[in-house]
C-alpha positions as CSV (number, residue, x, y, z in Angstrom):
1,X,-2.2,-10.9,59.3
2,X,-2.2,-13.4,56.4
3,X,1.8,-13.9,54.9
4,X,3.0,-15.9,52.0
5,X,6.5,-17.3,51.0
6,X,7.8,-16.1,47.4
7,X,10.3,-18.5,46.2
8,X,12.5,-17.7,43.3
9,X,14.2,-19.7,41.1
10,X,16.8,-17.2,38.9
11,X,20.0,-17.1,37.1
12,X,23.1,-17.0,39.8
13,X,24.5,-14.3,37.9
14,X,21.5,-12.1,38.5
15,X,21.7,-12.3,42.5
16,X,23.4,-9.4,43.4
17,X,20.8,-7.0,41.6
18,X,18.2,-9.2,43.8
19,X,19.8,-9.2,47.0
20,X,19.4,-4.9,46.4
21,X,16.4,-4.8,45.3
22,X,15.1,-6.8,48.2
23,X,16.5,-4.5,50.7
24,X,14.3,-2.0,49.7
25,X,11.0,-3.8,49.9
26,X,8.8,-5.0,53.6
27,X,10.5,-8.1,53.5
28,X,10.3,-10.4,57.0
29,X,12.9,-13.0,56.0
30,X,15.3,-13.8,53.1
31,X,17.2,-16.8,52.5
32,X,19.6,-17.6,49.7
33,X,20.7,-20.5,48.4
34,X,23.4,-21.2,45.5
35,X,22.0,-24.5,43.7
36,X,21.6,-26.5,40.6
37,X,19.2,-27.5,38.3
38,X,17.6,-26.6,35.0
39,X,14.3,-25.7,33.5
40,X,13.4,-23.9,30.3
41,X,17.5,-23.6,30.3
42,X,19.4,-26.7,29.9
43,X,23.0,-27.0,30.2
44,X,23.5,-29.7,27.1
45,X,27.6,-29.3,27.8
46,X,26.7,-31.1,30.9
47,X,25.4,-35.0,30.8
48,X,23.0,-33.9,33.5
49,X,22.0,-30.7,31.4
50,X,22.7,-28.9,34.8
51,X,23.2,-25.1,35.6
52,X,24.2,-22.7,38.6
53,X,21.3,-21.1,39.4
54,X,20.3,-19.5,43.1
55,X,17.0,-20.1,45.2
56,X,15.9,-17.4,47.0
57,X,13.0,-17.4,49.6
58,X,11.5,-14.5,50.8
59,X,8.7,-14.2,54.1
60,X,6.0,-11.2,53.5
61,X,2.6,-10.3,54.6
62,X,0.3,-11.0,51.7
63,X,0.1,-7.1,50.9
64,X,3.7,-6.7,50.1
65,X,3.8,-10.0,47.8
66,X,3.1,-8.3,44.4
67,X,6.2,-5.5,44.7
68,X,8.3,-8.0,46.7
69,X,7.3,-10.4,43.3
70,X,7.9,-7.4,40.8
71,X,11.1,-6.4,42.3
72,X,12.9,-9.5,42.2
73,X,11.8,-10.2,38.2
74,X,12.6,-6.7,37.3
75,X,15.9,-7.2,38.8
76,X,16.6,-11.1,37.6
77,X,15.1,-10.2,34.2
78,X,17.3,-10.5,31.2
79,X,14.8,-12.1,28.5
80,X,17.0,-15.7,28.5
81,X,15.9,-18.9,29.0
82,X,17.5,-18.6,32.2
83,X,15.7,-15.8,33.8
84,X,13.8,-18.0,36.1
85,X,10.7,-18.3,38.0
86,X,8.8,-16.7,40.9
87,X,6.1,-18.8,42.8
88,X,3.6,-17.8,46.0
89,X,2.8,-20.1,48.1
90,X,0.3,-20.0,51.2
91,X,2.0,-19.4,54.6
92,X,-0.6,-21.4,57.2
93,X,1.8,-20.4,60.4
94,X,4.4,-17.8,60.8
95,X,6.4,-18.0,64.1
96,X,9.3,-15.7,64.8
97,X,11.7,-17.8,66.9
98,X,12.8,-14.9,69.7
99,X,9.1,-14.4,70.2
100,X,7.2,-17.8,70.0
101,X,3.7,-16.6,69.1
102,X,2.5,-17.2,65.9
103,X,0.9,-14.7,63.1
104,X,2.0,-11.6,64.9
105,X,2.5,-8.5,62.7
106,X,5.7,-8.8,62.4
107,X,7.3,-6.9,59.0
108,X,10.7,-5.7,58.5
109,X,11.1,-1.5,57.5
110,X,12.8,-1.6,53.5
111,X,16.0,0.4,53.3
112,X,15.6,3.5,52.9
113,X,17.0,5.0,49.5
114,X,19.6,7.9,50.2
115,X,18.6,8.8,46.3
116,X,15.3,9.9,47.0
117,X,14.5,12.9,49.4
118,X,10.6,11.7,50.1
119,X,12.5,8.5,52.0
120,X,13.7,9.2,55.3
């Protein structure tokens, strides 16, 4: 099984609408990280033009990429400056530590949504 890491630069104040969204998609990992930094938004009421922003990195096989991808801009998106970027990158290896093989099939099941009778 091929996998790929989708990492996410977005505004901070946008990551509790991520952090749902991805519980509802075949993700295998997600980290967060608060950070700073700046890109098409700069900060220019500080000298370093810096802004709170959050990182997040997400682990899924290549098939679930696209709605993984979808549903962290739909959530982040807000038509600002700040809104962010999404980038996939190439996973070569992918070991789960408890197991130590590589490449398994290893996926996590989304959350199901209690709002929708078709989801168990």
């Amino acid at each position: 099984m091929e996998y790929r890491k989708i990492t996410a630069i977005i505004s901070a104040s946008c990551l509790p609408a991520v952090e749902e969204a991805l519980q509802h998609e075949a993700t295998i990992e997600v980290a967060i990280t608060r950070i700073k930094g700046y890109g098409d938004y700069k900060n220019f009421y500080d000298p370093e033009w810096i802004s709170t922003q959050a990182r997040v990195e997400v682990f899924a096989a290549l098939a679930d990429v696209p709605r993984i991808a979808e549903a962290i801009m739909g959530a982040s998106y807000a038509g600002l400056d700040n809104d962010g970027i999404v980038a996939v990158l190439p996973v070569e290896t992918l070991y789960r530590v408890r197991d130590h093989r590589p490449n398994q099939d290893i996926r996590q099941t989304p959350l199901s949504d209690p709002g929708n009778p078709s989801q168990g």
